[in-house]
N, C-alpha and C positions, 0 to 999 in steps of 0.2 A: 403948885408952886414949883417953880424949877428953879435951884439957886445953888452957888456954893459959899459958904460960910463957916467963918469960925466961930458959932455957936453950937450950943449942944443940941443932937435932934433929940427929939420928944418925938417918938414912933405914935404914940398914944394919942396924941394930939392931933395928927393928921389920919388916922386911923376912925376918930371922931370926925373930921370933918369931910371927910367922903362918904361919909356915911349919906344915902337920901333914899327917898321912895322910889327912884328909876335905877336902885344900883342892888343887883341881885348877891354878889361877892364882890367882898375888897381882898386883895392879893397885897401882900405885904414884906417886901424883901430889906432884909438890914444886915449891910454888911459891918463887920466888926473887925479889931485888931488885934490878931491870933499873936500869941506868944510864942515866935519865933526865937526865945533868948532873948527876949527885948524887953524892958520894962514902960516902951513908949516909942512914938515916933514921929516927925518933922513931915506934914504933906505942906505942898506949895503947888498951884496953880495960876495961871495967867487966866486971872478971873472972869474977863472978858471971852475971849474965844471958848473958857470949859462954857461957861453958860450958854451960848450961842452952842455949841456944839450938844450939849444936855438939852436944849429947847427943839435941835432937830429931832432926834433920839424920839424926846415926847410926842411930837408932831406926826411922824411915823407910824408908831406901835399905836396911836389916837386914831388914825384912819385907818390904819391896816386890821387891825383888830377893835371895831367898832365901839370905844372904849370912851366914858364917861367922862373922865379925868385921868391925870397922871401925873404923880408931885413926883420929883427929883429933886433928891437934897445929899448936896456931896460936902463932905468934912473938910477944912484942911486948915492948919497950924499943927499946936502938939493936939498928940494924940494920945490915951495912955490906952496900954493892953487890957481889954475885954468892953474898952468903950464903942460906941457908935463910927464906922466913918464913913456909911453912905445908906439913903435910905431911897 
């Protein structure tokens, strides 16, 4: 899944579902929002071009590195400090 949304990710949940018999390691990277003095913060993206641009990305690292799958899931509204906002 490649997407950007204002819902919550659930790492766990896509974690399970790459899971199969042709896939030796899942690699799992989650970026978070460090507490810079903030107790939260406002992302905004022009949802069309991130996705198009998150689908090349995947497209990519998919052939270049002979790779199974590849979900991209980017945050964006509020966001509060130590939550999810890219997986």
């Amino acid at each position: 899944m490649i997407s950007v949304t204002y819902d919550e990710i659930e790492a766990g949940a896509f974690i399970e579902a790459a899971k199969s018999r042709e896939t030796g390691a899942i690699v799992t990277f989650v970026g978070v929002v460090r507490d810079d003095g903030i107790e939260s913060m406002e992302l905004e993206a022009y949802e069309e071009v991130a996705n198009a641009d998150l689908r090349e990305i995947a497209e990519k690292v998919t052939e270049k590195y002979s790779l199974n799958h590849v979900d991209i899931i980017h945050r964006i509204g509020h966001l509060r400090v130590g939550g999810p906002s890219l997986l």
